[in-house]
C-alpha positions as CSV (number, residue, x, y, z in Angstrom):
1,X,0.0,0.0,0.0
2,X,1.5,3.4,-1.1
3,X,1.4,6.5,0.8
4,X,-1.2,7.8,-1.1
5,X,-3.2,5.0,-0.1
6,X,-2.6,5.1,3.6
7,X,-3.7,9.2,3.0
8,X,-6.5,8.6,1.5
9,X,-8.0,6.0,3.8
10,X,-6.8,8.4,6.3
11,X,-8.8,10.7,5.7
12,X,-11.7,8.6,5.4
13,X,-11.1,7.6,8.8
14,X,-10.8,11.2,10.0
15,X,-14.4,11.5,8.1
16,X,-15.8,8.9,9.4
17,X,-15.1,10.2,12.7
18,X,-16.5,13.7,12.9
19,X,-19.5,12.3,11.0
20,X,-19.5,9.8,14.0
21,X,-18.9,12.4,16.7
22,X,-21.6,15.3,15.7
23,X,-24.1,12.4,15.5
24,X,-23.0,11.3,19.0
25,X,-23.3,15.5,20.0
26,X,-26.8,15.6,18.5
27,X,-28.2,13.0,20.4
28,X,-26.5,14.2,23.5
29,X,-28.2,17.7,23.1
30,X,-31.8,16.1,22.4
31,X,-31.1,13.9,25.4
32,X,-29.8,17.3,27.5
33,X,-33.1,18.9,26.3
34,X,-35.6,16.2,27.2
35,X,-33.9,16.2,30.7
36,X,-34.0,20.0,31.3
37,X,-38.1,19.5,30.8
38,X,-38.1,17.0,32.8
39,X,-36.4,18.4,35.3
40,X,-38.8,21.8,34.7
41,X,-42.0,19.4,34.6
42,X,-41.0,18.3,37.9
43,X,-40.5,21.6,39.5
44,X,-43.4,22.7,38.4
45,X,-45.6,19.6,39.9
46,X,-43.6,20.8,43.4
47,X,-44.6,24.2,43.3
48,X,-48.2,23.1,42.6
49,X,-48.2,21.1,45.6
50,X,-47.2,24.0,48.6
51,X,-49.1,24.1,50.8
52,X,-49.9,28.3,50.2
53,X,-50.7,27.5,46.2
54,X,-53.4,24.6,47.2
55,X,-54.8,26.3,50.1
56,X,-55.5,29.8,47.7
57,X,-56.7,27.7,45.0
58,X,-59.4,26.4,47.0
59,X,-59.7,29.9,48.0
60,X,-60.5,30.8,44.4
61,X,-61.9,28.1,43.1
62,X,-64.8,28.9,45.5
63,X,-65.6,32.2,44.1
64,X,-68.0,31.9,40.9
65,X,-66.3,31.7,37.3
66,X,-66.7,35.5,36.1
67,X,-66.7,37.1,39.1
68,X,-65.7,41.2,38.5
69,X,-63.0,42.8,40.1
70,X,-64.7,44.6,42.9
71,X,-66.9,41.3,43.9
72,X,-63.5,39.8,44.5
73,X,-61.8,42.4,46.6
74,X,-65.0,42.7,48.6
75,X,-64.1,38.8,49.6
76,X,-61.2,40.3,51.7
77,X,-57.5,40.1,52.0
78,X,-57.5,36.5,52.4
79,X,-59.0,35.9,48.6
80,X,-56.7,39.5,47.2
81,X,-53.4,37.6,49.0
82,X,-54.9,34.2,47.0
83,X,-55.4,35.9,44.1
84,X,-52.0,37.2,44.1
85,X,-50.0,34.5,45.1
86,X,-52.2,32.1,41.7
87,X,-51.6,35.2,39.6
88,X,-47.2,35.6,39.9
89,X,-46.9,31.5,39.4
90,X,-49.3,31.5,36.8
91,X,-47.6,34.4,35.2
92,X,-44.3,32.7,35.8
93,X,-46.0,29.7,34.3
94,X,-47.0,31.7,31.2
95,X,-43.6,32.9,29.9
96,X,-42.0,29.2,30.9
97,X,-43.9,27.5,28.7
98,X,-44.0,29.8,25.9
99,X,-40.3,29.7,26.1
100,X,-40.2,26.0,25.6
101,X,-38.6,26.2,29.1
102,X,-41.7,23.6,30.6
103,X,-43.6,21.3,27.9
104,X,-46.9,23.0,26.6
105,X,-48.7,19.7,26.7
106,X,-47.5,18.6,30.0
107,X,-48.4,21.5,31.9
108,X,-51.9,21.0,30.4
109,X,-52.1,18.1,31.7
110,X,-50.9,18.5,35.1
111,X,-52.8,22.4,35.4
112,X,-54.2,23.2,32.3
113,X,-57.9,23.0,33.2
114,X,-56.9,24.9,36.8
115,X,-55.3,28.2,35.2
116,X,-58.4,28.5,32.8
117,X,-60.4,28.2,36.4
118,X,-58.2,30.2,37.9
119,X,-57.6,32.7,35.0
120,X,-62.1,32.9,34.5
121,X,-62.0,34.1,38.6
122,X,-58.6,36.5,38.7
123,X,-59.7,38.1,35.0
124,X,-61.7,40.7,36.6
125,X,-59.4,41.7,39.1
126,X,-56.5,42.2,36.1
127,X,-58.8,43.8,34.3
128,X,-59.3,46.6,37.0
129,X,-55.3,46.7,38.2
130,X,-54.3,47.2,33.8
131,X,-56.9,50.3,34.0
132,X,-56.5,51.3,37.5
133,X,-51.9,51.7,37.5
134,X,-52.4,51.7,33.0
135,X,-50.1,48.4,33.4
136,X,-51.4,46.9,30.6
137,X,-49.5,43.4,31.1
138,X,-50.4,43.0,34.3
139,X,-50.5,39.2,34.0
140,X,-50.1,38.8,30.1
141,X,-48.6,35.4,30.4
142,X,-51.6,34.5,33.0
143,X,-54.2,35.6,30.7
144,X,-52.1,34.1,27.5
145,X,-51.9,30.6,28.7
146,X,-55.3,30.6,29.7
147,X,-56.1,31.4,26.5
148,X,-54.0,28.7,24.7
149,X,-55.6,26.0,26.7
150,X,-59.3,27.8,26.4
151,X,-58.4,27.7,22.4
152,X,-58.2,23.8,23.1
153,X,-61.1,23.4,24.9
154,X,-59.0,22.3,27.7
155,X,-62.5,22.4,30.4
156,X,-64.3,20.6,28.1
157,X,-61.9,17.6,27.1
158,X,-62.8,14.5,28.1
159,X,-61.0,13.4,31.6
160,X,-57.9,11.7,31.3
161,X,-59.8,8.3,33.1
162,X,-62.0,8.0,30.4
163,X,-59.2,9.3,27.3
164,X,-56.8,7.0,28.2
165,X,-58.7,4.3,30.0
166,X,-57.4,1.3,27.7
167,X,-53.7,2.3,27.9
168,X,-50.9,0.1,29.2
169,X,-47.1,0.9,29.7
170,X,-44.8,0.8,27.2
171,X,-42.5,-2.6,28.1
């Protein structure tokens, strides 16, 4: 075998190998990226189970669907500190997942039917704060993930029991 042999089929080699090594990279990033919303999907469950975020939405999730801004602040400071404390991790929640930073369908599924709840009780109370300060995004992201899952029908879907009630895991 000549040198210009051994060159060529060196450099095949060499090739070969970075072909071999971006794959490698690529599924190393996807596998990164599935983890990091994983690891954001749990976080969010945890924060969904405090102890403050359950007790104000049963708080809110009292109050009728629709209710205006002043029938809400006439509840008291209890349901204003409830309202506030559903509003910044719904809001927080908002710009998460429409920064791919927590799964869009995940976080339906584990809240989506709760923040259009929430968002049909807090609505009027935004409302009222944009006009009162004119701080119109006063709980954009709130009011836009709401709407995302109210474009999907999310409190009308049939319950996960009854979707998914012939599925088995994957072995």
């Amino acid at each position: 075998m000549g040198w210009d042999a051994i060159a060529a089929l060196s450099g095949a080699l060499t090739s070969l190998v970075i072909v071999v090594t971006a794959y490698a990279g690529v599924v190393q990033l996807r596998q990164l990226r599935a983890q990091r919303r994983d690891t954001a999907a749990i976080e969010l469950m945890r924060s969904l189970q405090d102890p403050d975020f359950s007790h104000a939405f049963s708080l809110l999730l009292g109050v009728p669907a629709g209710i205006s801004g002043a029938d809400l602040r006439a509840l008291g400071k209890e349901y204003l500190d409830a309202t506030q404390l559903i509003a910044l991790r719904c809001e927080m929640l908002g710009v998460l997942v429409h920064r791919g930073a927590v799964d869009f369908e995940v976080t339906e599924d584990l809240c989506g039917g709760g923040i259009v709840s929430l968002w049909q009780r807090v609505k009027g109370h935004a409302l009222d704060v944009r006009i009162a300060q004119n701080y119109p995004m006063y709980l954009e992201w709130f009011q836009w993930v709401a709407e995302q899952y109210e474009k999907r029908s999310r409190l009308t879907q049939m319950p996960a029991h009854e979707r998914h009630r012939d599925w088995t895991p994957a072995r």
